[in-house]
C-alpha positions as CSV (number, residue, x, y, z in Angstrom):
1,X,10.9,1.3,-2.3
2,X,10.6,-0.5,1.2
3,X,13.6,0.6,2.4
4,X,12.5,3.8,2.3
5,X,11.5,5.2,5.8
6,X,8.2,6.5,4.6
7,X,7.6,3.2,3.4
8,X,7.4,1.5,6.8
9,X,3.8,1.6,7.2
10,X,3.0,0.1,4.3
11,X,5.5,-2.8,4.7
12,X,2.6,-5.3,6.5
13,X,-1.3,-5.8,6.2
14,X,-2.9,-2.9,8.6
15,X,-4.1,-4.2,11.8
16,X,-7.3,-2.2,12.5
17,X,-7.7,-3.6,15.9
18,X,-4.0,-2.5,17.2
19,X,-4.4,0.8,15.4
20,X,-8.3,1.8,16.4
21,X,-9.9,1.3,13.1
22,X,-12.9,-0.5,13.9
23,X,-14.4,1.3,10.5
24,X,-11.2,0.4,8.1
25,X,-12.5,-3.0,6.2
26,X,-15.5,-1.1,5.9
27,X,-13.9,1.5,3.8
28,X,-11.0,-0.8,2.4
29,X,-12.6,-3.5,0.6
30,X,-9.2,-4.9,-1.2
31,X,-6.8,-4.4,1.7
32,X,-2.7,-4.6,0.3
33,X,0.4,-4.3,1.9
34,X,4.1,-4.2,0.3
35,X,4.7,-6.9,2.0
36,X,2.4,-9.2,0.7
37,X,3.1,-7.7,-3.0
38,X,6.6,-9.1,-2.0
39,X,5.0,-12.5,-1.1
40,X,3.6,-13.0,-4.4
41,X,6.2,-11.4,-7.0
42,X,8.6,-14.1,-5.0
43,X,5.9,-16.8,-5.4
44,X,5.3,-15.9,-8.8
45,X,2.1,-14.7,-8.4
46,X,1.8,-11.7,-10.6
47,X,1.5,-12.9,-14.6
48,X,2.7,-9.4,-15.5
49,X,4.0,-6.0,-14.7
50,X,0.8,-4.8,-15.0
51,X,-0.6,-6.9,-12.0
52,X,2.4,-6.0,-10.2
53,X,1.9,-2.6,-10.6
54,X,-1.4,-2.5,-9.7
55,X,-1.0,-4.4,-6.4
56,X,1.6,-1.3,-5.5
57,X,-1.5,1.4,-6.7
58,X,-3.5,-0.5,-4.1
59,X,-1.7,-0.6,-1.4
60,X,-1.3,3.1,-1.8
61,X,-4.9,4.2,-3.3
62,X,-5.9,2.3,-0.4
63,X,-4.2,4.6,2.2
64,X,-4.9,7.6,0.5
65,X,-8.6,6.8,0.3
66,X,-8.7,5.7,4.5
67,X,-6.7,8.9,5.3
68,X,-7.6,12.2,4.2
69,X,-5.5,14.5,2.0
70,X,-2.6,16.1,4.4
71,X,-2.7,13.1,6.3
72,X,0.8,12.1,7.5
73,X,0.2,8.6,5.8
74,X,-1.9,10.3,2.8
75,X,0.7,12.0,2.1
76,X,3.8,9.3,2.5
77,X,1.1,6.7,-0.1
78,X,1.2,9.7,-2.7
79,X,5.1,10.2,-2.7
80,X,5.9,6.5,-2.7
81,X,3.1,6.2,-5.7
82,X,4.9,8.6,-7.6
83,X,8.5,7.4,-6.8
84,X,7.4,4.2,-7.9
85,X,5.7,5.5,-10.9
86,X,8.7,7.3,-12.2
87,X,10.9,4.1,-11.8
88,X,8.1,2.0,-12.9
């Protein structure tokens, strides 16, 4: 899933002062990344799939919520959630 090129912007914690988003932690209350799921399924972190999985939901809810439907980003977060569904 993070080798996918889609997948790049959800590969590290968004930034909301490099990328404008002085409203983001506003919005995003639980902010995830891929990365940081990778982190902590290395660490052993997550106690079951179930966590697991829903640390990946975040990270793409998360975007989906920020950025409106159509959305280049929207719309990359609601592909990867179903490619990782199905292979889930």
């Amino acid at each position: 899933l993070m080798s996918v090129k889609i997948a790049i912007p959800f590969l590290q914690p968004v930034d909301p002062v490099a990328l404008q988003l002085p409203d983001y932690f506003s919005i995003i209350k639980n902010p995830m990344d891929l990365g940081t799921v990778k982190t902590r399924l290395l660490g052993g972190f997550y106690t079951s799939a179930s966590e697991l999985r829903d640390a990946v939901h975040l990270t793409f809810d998360n975007a989906m919520i920020y950025n409106v439907a159509g959305a280049e980003v929207h719309e990359c977060a609601r592909k990867l959630k179903a490619s990782f569904d199905r292979k889930f």
